[in-house]
N, C-alpha and C positions, 0 to 999 in steps of 0.2 A: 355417871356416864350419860354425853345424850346422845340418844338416836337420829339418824337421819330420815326425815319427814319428806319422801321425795314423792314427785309429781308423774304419772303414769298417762300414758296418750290414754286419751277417754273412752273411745270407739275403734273397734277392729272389726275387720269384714276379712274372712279370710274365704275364700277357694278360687277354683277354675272358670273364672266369666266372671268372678264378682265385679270386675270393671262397667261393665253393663249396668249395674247399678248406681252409678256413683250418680245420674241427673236427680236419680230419687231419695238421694243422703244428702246432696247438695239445696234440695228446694225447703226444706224448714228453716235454712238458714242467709237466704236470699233474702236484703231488707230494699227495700222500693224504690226503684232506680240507681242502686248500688252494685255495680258489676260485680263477677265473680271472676279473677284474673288465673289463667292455666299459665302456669311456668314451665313450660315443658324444655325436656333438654333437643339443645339444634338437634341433633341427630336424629331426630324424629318429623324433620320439615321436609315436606311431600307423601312421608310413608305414611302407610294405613293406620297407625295409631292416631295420628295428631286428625284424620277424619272422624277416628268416633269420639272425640270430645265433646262433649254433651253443653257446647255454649250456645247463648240465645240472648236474645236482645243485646245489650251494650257493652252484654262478658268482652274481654281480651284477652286474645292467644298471644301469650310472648314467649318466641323459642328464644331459650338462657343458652347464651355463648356459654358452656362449660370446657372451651378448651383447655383453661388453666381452672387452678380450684378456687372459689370463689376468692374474690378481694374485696375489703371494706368499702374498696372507692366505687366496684360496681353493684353492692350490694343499694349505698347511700343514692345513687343516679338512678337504681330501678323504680326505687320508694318515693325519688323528688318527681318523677316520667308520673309517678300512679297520681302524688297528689296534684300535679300540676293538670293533669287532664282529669280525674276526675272528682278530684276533694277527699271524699271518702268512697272505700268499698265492703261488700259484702263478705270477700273473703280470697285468700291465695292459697291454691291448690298444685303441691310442686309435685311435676312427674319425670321419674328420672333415674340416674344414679342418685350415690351420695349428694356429689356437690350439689346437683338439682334440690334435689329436696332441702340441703344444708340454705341455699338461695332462698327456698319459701319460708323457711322460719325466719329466715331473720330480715326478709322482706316485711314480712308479716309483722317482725314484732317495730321495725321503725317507722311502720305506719302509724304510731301510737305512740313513738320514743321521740323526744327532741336530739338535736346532735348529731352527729353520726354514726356509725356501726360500731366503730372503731374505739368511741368513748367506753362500750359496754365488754370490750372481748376481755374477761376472767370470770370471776365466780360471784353470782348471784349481787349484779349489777344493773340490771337491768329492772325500771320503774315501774311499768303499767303494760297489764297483758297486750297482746298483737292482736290482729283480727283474727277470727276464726281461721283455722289453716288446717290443710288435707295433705296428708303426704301418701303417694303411689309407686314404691320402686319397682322400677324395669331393671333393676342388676339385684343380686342379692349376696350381701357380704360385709355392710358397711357398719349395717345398727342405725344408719342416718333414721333407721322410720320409729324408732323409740326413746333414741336418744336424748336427754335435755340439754346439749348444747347443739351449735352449729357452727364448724371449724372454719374459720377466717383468716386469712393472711392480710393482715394490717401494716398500714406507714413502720410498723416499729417490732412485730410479733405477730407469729401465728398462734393464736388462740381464740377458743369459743366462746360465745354469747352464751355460756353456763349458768342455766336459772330456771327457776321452774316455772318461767311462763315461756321457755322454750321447744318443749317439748306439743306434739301434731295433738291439733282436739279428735283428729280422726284418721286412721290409716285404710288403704285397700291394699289390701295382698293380694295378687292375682298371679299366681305360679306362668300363665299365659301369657305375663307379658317378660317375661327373662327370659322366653324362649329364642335360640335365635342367636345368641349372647357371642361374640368372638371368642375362638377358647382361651388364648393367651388374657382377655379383660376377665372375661368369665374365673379364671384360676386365681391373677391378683386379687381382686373382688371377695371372693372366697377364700383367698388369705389372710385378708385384713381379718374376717370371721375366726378365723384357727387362731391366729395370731392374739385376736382379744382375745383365746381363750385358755391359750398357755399363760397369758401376765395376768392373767386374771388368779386362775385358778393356782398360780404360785408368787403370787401376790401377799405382802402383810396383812391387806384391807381384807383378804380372804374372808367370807361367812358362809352359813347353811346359802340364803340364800342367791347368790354370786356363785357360789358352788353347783346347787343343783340346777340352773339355765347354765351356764356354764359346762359343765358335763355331758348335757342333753346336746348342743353347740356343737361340740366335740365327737360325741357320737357321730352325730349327722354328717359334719364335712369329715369323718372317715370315711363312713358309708357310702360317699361321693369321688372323694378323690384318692380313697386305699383301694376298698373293693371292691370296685364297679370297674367294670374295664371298659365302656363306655357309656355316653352321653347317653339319658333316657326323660320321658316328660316327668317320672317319678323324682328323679334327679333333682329337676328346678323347683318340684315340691318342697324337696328336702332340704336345698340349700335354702329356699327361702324363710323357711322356719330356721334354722339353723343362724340367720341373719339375725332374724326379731331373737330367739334368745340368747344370742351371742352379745347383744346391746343391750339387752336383760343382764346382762352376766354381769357389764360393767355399771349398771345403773345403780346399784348399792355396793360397788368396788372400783376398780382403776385398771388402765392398762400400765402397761410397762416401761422397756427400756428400748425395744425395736419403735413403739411409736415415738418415745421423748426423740431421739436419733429420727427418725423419719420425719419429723417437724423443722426440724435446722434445712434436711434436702428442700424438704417442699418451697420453705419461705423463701432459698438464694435462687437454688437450682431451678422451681415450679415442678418437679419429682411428682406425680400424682402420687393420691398417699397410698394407694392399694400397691403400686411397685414399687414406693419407696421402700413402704414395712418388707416386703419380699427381699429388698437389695440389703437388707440391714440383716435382717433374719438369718442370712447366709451367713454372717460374721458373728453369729452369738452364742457360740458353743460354751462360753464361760458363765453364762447365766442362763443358758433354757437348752442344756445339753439332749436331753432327749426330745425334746422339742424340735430341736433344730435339726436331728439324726432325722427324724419322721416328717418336716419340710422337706429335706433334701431328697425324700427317697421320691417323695408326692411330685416335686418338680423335674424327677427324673420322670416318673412311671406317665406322667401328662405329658411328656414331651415339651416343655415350657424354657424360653431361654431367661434367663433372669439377668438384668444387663450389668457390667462389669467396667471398675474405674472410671465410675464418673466425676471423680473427686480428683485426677489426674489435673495436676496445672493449674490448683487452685494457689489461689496467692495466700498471707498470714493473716489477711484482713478477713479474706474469704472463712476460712477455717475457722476464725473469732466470731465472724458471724453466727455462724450454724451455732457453734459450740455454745455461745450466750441463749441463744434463742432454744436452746434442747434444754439449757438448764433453768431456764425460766418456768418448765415445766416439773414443779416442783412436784404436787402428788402423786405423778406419776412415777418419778423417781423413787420417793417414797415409800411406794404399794410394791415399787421392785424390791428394793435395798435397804429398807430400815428405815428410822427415824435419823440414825447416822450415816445416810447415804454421803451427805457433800464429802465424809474422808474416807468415801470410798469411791464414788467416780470425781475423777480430780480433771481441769482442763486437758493437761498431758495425757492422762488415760480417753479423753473422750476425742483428741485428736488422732490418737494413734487410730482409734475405730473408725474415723471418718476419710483417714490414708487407706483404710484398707478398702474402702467402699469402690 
């Protein structure tokens, strides 16, 4: 049997202010007239965070349009903008949500890749590492800040630049900056975290380790959104660790059947993935029964709408779409349903799921 030899972000800064630090993680690695590029997400143009970014001299603040989740074609135009203005850089530090950060890796890694994004989205495709790259979430739920892919919705498939020279040389966790959070994004966000860690934890790929971050994950977004009867700064502590080992949980396992289903939404529809896995999650009592009983109660006790028929008045074209595109998502399936999963989710069964959406 062989083991999987996976690759681990190198450096973690975690507490309350460590953002304050980051001019002084960033200067060892600052090379002589080679900017240091902040990706930060729009939502952060004017507001007081995009003033304490610690740039100087030729760095560049580029706020990353994240209305939709990232796409190949604006991943390929961010990397042609960097080398066309400045050749080479020192390094891409994404601040953000998911997608944000999903952006700096794989900015980062086509600084150094010929082609486009698109040629690299599956598994361990990807040539020659990216520049030095910082990832800092202001949401916490996703696992973007440990994960070694970054999810792309390409000309043809949504799938990740999976490989382990994807994965951040350095994260900042700062619980201080999720503060704040809208609670309806706040709770999806937070979902995506639960949600890795029901497929995970009843997943085939199952092990000790997948297990025990997994578990810890679970605890924590209980803690959050069972027993807490409201928002606290303990709170964004918890979910933010709850994030990082939730993307622990899946880094020597897989998720499920709510994300393969939530990739077909995202790629037609542009479904953000943190509401899609929610809108999918609702419909999956046949495969994460208790799971899904302990979703429903978390979106009631939050007060959270979870939105309903958006699959209403799709055409057969549409419907093939999704459906191809979720089963292209093959480990995933896999980690859900066996080694013989294709004779058990069949087209007809994955459309009847996607009528119910």
């Amino acid at each position: 049997m062989k083991f999987r030899n996976f690759k681990m972000v190198d450096y973690v800064v975690y507490g309350r202010g460590s953002f304050n630090q980051l001019d002084e993680i960033l200067a060892p690695h600052r090379q002589d007239g080679k900017p240091m590029i902040f990706l930060v997400d729009h939502f952060f143009e004017g507001k007081p965070l995009a003033k304490r970014v610690p740039s100087k001299g030729n760095d560049k603040i580029v706020f990353a349009d994240v209305t939709h989740e990232p796409k190949t074609t604006y991943v390929d135009k961010l990397a042609k903008q960097l080398k066309d203005e400045f050749g080479s850089i020192s390094g891409i530090i994404g601040i953000g949500g998911g997608s944000t950060m999903d952006l700096g890796k794989a900015v980062s890694l086509m600084m150094n890749n010929t082609g486009s994004s698109a040629d690299y989205q599956g598994w361990d495709l990807v040539k020659f590492p990216g520049v030095y790259k910082v990832g800092i979430p202001t949401l916490s739920g996703t696992g973007a800040e440990v994960s070694r892919t970054t999810v792309l919705t390409g000309p043809t498939k949504k799938l990740g630049m999976n490989s382990d020279f994807t994965p951040f040389d350095q994260i900042v966790l700062d619980p201080e900056l999720a503060a704040n959070v809208p609670v309806n994004q706040r709770f999806y966000t937070g979902m995506d975290c639960y949600i890795h860690c029901i497929e995970s934890l009843q997943g085939t790929y199952l092990n000790e380790f997948s297990k025990s971050y997994g578990e810890k994950a679970l605890d924590l977004c209980r803690k959050v959104f069972v027993e807490k009867n409201k928002w606290d700064s303990e709170s964004d502590d918890q979910l933010m660790m709850a994030s990082y080992a939730g993307g622990m949980s899946i880094a020597y396992s897989q998720v499920g059947v709510a994300h393969a289903v939530s990739y077909g939404l995202s790629y037609l529809l542009g479904t953000k993935h943190g509401v899609g896995n929610c809108i999918v999650m609702n419909h999956l009592e046949e495969y994460y029964p208790e799971g899904v009983k302990e979703f429903k109660h978390m979106v009631e006790k939050n007060k959270v709408e979870i939105p309903k028929g958006i699959c209403k008045g799709l055409t057969d074209e549409q419907f093939d779409t999704m459906i191809n595109v979720s089963l292209g998502m093959k480990p995933l399936w896999e980690n859900a349903l066996g080694k013989d999963w294709e004779k058990i989710i069949t087209k007809e069964k994955l459309r009847g799921l996607y009528e119910r959406l």
